[in-house]
C-alpha positions as CSV (number, residue, x, y, z in Angstrom):
1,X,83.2,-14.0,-48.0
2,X,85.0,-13.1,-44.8
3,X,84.5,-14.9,-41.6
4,X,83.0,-11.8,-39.9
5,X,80.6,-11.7,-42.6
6,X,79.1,-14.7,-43.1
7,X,75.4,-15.8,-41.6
8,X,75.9,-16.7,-38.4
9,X,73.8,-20.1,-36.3
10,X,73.2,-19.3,-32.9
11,X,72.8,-22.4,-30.9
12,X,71.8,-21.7,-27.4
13,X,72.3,-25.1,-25.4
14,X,73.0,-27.0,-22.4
15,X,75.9,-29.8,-22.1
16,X,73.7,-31.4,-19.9
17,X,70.4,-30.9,-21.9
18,X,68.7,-34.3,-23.4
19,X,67.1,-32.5,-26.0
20,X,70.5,-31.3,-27.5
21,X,72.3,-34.1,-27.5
22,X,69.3,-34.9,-29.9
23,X,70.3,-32.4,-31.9
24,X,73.9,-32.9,-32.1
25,X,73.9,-34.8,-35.8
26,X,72.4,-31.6,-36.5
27,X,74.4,-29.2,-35.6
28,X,77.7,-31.2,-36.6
29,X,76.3,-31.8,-40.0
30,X,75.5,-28.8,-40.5
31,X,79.3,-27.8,-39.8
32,X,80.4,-30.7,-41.9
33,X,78.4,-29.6,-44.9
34,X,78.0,-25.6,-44.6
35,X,80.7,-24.5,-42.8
36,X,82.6,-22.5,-45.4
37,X,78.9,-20.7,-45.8
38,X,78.0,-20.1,-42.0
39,X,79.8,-20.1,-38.7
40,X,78.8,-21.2,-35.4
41,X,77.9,-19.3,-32.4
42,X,77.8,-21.5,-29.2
43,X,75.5,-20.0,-25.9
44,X,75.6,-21.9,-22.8
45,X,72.3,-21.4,-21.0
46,X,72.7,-23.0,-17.7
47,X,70.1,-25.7,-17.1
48,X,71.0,-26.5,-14.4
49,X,72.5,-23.4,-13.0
50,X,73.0,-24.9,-9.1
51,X,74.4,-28.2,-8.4
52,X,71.1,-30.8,-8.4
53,X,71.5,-34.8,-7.3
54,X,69.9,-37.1,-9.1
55,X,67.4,-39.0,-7.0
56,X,65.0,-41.5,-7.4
57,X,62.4,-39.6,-9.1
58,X,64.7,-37.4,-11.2
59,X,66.0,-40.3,-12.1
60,X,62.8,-41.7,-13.3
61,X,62.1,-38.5,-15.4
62,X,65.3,-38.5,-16.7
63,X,65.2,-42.1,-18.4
64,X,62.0,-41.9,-19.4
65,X,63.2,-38.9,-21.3
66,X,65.8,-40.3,-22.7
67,X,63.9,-43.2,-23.9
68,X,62.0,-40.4,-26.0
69,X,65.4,-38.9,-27.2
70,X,66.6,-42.1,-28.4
71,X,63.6,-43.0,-30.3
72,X,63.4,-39.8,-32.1
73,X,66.8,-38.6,-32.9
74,X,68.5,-42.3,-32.7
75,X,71.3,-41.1,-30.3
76,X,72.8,-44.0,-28.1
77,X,72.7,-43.5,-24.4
78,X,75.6,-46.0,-23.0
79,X,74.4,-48.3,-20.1
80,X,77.5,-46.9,-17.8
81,X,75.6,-43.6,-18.2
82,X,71.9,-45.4,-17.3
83,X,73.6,-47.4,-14.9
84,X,75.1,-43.8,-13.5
85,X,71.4,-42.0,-12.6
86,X,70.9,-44.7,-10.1
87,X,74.4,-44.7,-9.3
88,X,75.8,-44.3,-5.1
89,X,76.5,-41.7,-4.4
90,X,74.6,-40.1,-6.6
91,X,75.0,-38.2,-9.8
92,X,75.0,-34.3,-9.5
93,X,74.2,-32.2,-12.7
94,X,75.8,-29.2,-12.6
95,X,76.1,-26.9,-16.0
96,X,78.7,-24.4,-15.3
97,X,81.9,-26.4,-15.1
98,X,81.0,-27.9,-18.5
99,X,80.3,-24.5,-20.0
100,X,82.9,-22.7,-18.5
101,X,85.0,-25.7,-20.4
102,X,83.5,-25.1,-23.8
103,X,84.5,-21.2,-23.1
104,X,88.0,-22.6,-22.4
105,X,87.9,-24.5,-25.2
106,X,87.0,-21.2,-27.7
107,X,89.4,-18.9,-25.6
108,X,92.5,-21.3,-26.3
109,X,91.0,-22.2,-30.2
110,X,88.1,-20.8,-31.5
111,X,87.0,-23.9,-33.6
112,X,87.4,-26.2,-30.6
113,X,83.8,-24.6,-29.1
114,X,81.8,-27.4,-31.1
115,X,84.5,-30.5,-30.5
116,X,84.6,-29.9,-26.4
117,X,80.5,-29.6,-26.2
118,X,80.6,-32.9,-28.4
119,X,83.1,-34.7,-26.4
120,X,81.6,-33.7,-23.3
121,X,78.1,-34.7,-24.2
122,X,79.0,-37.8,-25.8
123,X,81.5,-38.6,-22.6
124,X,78.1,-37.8,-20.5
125,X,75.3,-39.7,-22.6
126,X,77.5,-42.2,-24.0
127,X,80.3,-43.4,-21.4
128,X,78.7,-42.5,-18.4
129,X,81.8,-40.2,-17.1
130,X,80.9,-37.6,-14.5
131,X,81.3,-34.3,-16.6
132,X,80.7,-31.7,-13.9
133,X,84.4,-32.8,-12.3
134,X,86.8,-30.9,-13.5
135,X,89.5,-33.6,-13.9
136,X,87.1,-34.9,-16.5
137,X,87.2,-31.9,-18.3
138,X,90.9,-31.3,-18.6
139,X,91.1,-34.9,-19.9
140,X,88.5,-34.5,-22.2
141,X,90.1,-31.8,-23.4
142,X,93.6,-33.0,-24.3
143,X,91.5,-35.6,-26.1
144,X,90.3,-32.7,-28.4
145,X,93.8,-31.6,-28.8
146,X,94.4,-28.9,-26.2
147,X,97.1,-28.9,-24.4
148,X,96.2,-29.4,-20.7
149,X,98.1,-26.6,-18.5
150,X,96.7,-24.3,-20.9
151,X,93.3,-25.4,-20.6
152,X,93.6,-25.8,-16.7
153,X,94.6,-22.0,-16.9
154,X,91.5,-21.1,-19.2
155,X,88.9,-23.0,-17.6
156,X,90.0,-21.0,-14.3
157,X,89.6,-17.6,-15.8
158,X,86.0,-18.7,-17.6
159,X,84.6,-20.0,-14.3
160,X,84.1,-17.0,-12.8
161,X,82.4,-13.9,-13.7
162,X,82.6,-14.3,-17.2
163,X,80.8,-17.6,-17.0
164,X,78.1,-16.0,-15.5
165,X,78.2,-13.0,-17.9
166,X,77.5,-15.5,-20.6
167,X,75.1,-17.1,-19.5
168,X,73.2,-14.3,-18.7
169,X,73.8,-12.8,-22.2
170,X,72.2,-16.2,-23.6
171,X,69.4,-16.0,-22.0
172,X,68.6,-12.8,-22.8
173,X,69.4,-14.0,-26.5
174,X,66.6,-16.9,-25.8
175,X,64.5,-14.0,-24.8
176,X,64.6,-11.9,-27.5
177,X,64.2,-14.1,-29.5
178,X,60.6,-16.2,-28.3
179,X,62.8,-19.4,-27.8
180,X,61.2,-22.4,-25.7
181,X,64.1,-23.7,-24.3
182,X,67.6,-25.4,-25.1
183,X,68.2,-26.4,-27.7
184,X,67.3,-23.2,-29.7
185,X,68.8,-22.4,-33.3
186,X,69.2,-19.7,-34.9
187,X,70.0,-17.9,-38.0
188,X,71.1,-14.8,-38.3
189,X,71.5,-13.2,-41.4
190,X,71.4,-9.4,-42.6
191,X,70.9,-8.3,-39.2
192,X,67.5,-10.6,-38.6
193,X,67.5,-14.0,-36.9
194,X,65.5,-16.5,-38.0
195,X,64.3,-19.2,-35.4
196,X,65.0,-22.6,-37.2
197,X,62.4,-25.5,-36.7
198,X,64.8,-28.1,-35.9
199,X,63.3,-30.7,-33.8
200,X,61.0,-31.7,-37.0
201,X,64.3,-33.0,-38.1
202,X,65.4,-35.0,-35.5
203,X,67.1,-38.2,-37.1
204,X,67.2,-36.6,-39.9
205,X,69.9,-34.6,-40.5
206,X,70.4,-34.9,-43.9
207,X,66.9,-33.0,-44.4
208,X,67.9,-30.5,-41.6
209,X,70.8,-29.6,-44.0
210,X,68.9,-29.2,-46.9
211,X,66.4,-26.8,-44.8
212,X,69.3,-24.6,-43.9
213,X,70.9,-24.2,-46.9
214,X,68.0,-23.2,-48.4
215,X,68.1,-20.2,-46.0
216,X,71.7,-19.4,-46.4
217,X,72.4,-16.8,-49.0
218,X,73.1,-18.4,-52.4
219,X,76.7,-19.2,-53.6
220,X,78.3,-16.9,-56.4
């Protein structure tokens, strides 16, 4: 089946969103195991669309959170990163840099989408580095493979309008189609997409696998 043909799973997400670094196993399972039957479609959503510091009570509400996270999906947060929400001066969440990197990412190699959300999540949740800074970025992307001018150039060009045009598109696609929030999957197949109940699968995805094959057309 060509590419272009194939179902397609929406994931509308934040880099900075708990709740989908939760479902990371998922979704990179899922790629491991049905990629040659599906492709990805990544849609940055802008949680947090203006810079925010992290005070004492965001904070708070953010660890407490986390602590959830943790004990459902089993995703490690790294003590440089909880250290880091209590951290002088503080820590700013901002989405759009890291977006506009996973657009960079795509522009410069379609299939490095996934890899630069992944390695900027797991820099964020797991080592604690400050992923809005753009420095950060760039390094996390030669890591991934890209080569760094290159990158520098396309993360320019996606921070602008198009970054914003993006977004915009994803929400509307969170809209449309009655999702609650980030993360939101879903499958799109024969011109219908189907909202996927992942979070009943969180730490389990093995089982989330096994629920979306099942809707993937059969193999001939």
């Amino acid at each position: 089946m060509k590419l272009d043909a194939l179902p397609i799973l929406h994931y509308v997400h934040d880099p900075l969103c708990g709740w989908c670094y939760a479902a990371q196993p998922l979704v990179s399972a899922a790629l491991t195991r049905l990629g040659e039957r599906m492709r990805l479609q990544l849609h940055g959503g802008g949680l947090f669309a203006e810079p925010r510091s992290v005070d004492a009570a965001l904070a708070q509400h953010i660890a407490a959170s986390d602590r959830r996270i943790a004990q459902y999906s089993g995703q490690p947060f790294g003590q440089a990163y909880l250290a880091g929400l209590h951290a002088e001066p503080p820590l700013v969440l901002h989405s759009l840099p890291p977006i506009a990197a996973v657009l960079a990412a795509e522009t410069l190699d379609p299939a490095q989408g996934y890899p630069m959300l992944t390695a900027i999540q797991d820099a964020h949740y797991r080592r604690g580095l400050r992923v809005t800074e753009a420095s950060v970025l760039a390094e996390l992307a030669e890591q991934i493979g890209l080569d760094a001018a290159r990158f520098e150039q396309a993360f320019n060009q996606a921070s602008g309008t198009a970054l914003v045009e993006h977004m915009q598109r994803s929400r509307r696609l969170l809209d449309d189609a009655g999702g609650e929030g980030f993360p939101t999957l879903l499958l799109e197949r024969d011109g219908r997409r189907i909202p996927l109940d992942h979070a009943r699968h969180y730490g389990r995805p093995e089982a989330f696998v096994e629920a979306l094959a099942a809707a993937l057309p059969a193999l001939h």
